[in-house]
N, C-alpha and C positions, 0 to 999 in steps of 0.2 A: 433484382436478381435473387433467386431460390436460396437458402439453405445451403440446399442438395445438390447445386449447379457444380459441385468438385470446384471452386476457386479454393487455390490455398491461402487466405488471409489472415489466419491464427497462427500465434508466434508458438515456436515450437514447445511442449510441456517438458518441465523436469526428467518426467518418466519417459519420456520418447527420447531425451538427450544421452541418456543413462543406459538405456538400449542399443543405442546407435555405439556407444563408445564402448556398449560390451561387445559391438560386432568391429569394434578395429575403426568403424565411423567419427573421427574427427577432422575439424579444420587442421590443416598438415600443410607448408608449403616446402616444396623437396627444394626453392632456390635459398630458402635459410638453412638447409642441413647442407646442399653444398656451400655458399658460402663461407658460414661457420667453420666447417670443415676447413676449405681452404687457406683461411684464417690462423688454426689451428697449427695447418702444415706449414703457412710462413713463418710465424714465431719461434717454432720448435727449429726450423732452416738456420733463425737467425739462433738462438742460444746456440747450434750446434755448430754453427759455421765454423767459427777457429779453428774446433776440432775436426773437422772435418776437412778443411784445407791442410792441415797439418799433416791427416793422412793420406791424404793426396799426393802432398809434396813429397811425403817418406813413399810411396809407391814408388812415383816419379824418380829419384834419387837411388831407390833400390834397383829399379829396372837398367840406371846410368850405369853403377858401379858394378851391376852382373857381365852387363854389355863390354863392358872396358877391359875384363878378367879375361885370363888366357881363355879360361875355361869355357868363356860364354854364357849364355843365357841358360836355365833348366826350365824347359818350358813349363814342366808339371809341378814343381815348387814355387813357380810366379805364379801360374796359377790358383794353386791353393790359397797362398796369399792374398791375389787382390779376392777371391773369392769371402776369405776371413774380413778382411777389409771394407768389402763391399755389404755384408751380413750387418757387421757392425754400425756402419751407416742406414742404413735401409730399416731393417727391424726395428730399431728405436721410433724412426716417424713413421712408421707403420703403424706403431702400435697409437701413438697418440694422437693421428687419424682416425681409426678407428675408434678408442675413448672418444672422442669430441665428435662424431657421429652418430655414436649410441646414446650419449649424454643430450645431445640437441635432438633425435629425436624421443626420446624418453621425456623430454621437456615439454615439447609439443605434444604428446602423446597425452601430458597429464600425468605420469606414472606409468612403470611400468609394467605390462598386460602380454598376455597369451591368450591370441587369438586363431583358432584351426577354425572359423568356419570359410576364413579366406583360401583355406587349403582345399577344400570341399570343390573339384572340377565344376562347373557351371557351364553344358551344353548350346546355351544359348549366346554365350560369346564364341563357340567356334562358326553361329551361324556365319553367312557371307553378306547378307542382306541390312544384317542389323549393325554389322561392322562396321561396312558401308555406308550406314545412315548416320553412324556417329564423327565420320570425319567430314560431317557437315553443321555439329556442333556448334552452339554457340563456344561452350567453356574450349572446344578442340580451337576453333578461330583467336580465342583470347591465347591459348598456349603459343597455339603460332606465332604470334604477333609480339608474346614474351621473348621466346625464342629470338625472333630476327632482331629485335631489339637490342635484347642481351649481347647479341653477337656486333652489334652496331655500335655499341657502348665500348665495348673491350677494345677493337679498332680505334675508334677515338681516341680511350685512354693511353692507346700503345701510341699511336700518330702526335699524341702532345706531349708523351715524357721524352719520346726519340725527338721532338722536334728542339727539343730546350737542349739536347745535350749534344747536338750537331756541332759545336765547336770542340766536344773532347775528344766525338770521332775521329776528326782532323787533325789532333793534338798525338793521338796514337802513333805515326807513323815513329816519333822520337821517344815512344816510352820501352818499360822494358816488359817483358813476357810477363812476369808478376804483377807489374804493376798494370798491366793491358789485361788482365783477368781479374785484379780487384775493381778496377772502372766497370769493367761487365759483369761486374756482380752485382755489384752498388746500383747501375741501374735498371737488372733486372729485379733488384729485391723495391726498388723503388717503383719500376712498374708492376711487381706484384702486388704488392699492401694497396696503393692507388687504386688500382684494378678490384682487389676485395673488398675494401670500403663502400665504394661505387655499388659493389654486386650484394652488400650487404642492406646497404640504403633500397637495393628494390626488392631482394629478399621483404625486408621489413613493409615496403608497399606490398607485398603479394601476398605474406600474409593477412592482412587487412582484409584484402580481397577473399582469397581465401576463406576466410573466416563468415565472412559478409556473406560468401555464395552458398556457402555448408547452411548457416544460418536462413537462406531462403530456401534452401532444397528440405530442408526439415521443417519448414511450415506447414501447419495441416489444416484441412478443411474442417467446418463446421461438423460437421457429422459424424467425421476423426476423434473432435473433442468429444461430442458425445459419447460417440463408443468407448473411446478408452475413460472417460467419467465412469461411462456402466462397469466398466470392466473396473477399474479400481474400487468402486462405491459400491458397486454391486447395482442389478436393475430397482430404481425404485418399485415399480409394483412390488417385484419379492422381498425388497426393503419392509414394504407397508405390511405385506402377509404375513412377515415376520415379528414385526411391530406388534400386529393386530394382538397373533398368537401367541405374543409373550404378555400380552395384556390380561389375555383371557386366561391364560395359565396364571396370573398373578392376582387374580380376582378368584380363582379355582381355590386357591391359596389361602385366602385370606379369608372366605366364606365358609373354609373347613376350620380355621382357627376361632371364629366363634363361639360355637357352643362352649369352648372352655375357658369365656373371656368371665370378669367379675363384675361388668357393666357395660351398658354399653347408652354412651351419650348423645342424646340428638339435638337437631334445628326448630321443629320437629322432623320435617319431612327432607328440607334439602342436605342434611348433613347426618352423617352419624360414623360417632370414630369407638370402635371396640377397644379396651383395654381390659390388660389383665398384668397381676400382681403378686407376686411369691419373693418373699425377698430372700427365699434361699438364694434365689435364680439371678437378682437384680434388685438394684437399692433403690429402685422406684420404679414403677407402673410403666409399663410397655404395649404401645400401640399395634396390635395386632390384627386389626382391622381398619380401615376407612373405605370409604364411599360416600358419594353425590348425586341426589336424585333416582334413580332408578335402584345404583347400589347401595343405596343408603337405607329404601324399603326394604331390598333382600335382604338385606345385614338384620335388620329390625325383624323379622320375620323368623329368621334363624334364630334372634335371639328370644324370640316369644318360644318358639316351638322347645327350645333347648330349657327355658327357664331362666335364661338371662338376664339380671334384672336392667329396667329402660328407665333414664331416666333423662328428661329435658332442661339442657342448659345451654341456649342460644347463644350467648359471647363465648361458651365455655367450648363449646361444638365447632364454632367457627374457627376459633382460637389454634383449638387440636388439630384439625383439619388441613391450616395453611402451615402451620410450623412443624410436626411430626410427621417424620414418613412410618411405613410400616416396618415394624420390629426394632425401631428404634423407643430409647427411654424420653422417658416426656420432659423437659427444660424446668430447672429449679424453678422459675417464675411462676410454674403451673401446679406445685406439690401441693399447697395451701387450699385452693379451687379444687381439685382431684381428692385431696383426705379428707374434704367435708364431703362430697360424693361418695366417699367409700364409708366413711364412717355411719354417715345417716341409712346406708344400704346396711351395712353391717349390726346398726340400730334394729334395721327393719327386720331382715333376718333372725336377730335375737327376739325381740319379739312372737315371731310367729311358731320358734320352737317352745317357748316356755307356754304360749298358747295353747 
């Protein structure tokens, strides 16, 4: 198989994962944010309960002793009341629903993020055709199959807490109104937690899933990687042209710093490294030029035409060549090799002026 046949068999890059999750693109399963949720609302049920039957009981007891009064009931002062009462109740687990919604998906999320390009209409979901073709889905068939399950599970779970506590049904007939409403709480908070457990255990398989499917949808083809290699790396050919050009501009460089070098040392022919020395400038001889074979004649050539003096030193040439780059100072080990080169130039020099 091609290349270029589009299989996506490349695990998704960094830079693609980083993309997707700027567009709001992550593995997400909405049965762990209900879950959790749910969760959330049973705990806060149970810290709240006492309180919450308490005012129950004071409504109930209030509604008695209005009843009983010459005066009767005032419809619109019960009112407000259970309305105060009912606020009170309500808002608190609202709001820690909520918390524990924002928080579970901010977890999944990664951190929290704003994203508007999902706010962006997208014309191609109102098509009919394409709608159509998606509730033939593989991931729609798995939701489904989520779905009737979930709902298969819950039944169960309901069908085996009611089935155990069939004997306090029956027990009912002799309790008292209190007490026949704390048994029905007890086993409804018993078949709640049960029931959320359960739905948390698939929550936690579906993310899995979830995760797993994001993870194949974001695989990308051979080609994919290329491109996006080009795009971060840049096209090599314009790598290489770039290359080339900074080569030739660094040889541009280096063959105008000759003429003002104070020697320049060769192989004879494979090596030749220009240096020059001012110790206003630097406490030792700085290589200003190098080249190998071709540049190493232009160097020499510049340096005849200039007046440069040439001089041949094969370990000394090689030496400079592999360990200095250009415009750097030459390494202590080489001072002693370079000041008999300058010195005997500088001999040579004095000589030809007193001549």
């Amino acid at each position: 198989m091609s290349e270029d046949s589009g299989e996506k068999s490349e695990e998704a890059s960094g830079h693609k994962l980083n993309q997707a999750r700027e567009k709001g693109q992550v593995p997400k399963s909405m049965e762990v944010s209900a879950a959790v949720t749910l969760l959330a609302a049973g705990f806060f049920l149970v810290v709240m309960a006492p309180i919450g039957w308490d005012r129950i009981v004071g409504i109930y007891r209030h509604i008695h002793t209005l009843a009983a009064t010459a005066g009767g009931l005032d419809f619109l002062a019960l009112s407000r009341t259970m309305f105060k009462e009912i606020l009170i109740l309500i808002v608190p687990l609202a709001l820690a629903v909520l918390v524990a919604s924002v928080a579970i998906n901010i977890y999944q999320l990664g951190g929290f993020m704003v994203v508007t390009s999902s706010l962006v209409p997208k014309l191609d979901k109102l098509n009919f055709i394409n709608g159509f073709g998606r509730l033939f889905k593989l991931r729609t068939l798995v939701d489904c199959v989520k779905s009737v399950f979930k709902l298969f599970v819950i039944f169960l779970m309901g069908y085996l807490v009611l089935r155990d506590h069939m004997d306090d049904f029956v027990l009912m007939v002799d309790m008292s109104a209190p007490a026949i409403g704390q048994l029905v709480m007890s086993i409804a908070m018993e078949l709640f937690f049960k029931t959320c457990l359960l739905l948390l255990i698939l929550a936690i398989l579906d993310y899995g899933y979830q995760r797993w499917q994001f993870m194949q949808d974001m695989k990308m083809t051979k080609q994919e990687v290329k491109d996006e290699y080009k795009q971060m790396e840049g096209d090599p050919l314009i790598k290489n042209r770039i290359r080339q050009a900074q080569r030739e501009a660094s040889k541009k460089r280096q063959l105008n710093q000759v003429p003002s070098a104070d020697v320049v040392i060769t192989n004879p022919t494979h090596f030749a490294v220009a240096l020059s020395y001012d110790k206003t400038q630097a406490p030792a001889p700085v290589v200003v030029a190098k080249g190998q074979d071709f540049l190493a004649l232009r160097i020499k050539d510049i340096a005849k035409e200039a007046g440069v003096p040439i001089v041949e030193n094969k370990p000394l040439a090689q030496a400079l060549y592999r360990a200095v780059e250009v415009g750097q100072i030459i390494p202590a080990e080489f001072y002693k090799a370079v000041a008999d080169v300058l010195s005997y130039i500088y001999r040579v020099k004095g000589r030809k002026r007193r001549g």
